[in-house]
N, C-alpha and C positions, 0 to 999 in steps of 0.2 A: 575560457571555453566552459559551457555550461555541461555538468555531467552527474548524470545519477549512478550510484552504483548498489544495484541489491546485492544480498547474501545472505545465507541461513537457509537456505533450503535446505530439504534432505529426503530420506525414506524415514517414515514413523506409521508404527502400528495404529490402528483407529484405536481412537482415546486419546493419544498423544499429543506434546506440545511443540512446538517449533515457534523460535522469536528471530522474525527476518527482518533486515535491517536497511535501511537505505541510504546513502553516503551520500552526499553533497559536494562538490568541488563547482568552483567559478562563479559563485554567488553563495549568498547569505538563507540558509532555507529558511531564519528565524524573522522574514519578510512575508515570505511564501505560503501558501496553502497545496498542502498536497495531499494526492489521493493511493490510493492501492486500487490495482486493478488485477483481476487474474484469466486466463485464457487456456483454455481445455481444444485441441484442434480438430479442427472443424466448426467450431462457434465461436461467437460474438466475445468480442474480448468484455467482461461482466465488471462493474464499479462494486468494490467488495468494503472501500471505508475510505473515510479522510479527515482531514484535519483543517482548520482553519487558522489565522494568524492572530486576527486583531481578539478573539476571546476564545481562542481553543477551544471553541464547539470542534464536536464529534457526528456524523454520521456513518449507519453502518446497513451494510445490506440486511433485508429480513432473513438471508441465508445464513446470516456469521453474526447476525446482530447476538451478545449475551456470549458468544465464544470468544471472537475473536475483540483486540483491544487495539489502537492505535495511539502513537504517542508520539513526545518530540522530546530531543535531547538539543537545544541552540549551537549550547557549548560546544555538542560533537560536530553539531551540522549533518544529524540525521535523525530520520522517524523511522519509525521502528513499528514491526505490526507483529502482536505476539498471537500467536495460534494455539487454541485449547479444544480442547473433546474434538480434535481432525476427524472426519469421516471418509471412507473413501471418496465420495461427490467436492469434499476440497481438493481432490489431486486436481492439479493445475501447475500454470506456470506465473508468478506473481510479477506484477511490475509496481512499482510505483512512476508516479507522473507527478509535471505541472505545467502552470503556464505563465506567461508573462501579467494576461488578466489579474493571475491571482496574487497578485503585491498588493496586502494589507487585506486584503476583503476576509468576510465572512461567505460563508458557500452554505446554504441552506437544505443543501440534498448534495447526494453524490455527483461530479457533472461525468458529463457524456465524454466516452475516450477520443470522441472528435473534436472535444474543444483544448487538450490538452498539448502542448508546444514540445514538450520537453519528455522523454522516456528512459529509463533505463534499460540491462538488455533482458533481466528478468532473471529470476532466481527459480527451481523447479520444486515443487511439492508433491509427491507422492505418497499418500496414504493407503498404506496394505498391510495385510497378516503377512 
């Protein structure tokens, strides 16, 4: 059975860092291309960064581009998105995703959280004084 699992969320001051992590159970993530996505309620759930397989391209939203970093550990069977200078406008709730699509491919932009097959239940970030 296919299953993501986030963590690392938390409360942190603006300026602060937080490295949230995504687990892998029931496949291989080091096939897969996966994204980060985060959602504030009331809005559109936002593609915040991702990762690709076949040459570990990187894209990142123009909101978190230079802050925030994503990355892969194969070995653990998870990617990891680390967060730096938080502002309050990151408070959100982070998921990461994937899809079946994305075995071996490169992803050229972040994709749209409609084309994604697979979610986790989300991890929370809150950025305050």
């Amino acid at each position: 059975q296919v299953q993501l699992v986030e963590s690392g969320g938390g409360l942190v001051q603006p300026g602060g860092s937080l490295r949230l992590s995504c687990a892998a159970s029931g496949f291989s993530l080091d096939f897969y291309a996966i994204a980060w996505f985060r959602q504030v309620p009331g809005k559109e759930r936002e593609g915040v960064a991702c990762i690709s397989v076949s040459d570990n391209s990187e894209h990142y939203s123009d909101s978190v581009k230079g802050r925030f970093t994503i990355s892969r550990d194969d070995a653990k069977n998870t990617v990891y998105l680390s967060l730096n200078s938080l502002q309050p406008e990151d408070t959100a709730v982070y998921y990461c995703a994937t899809s079946t699509a994305s075995f071996g491919v490169s992803w050229f932009h972040i994709p749209h959280p409609d084309a994604m097959d697979y979610w986790g239940k989300g991890t929370p970030v809150t950025v305050s004084a």
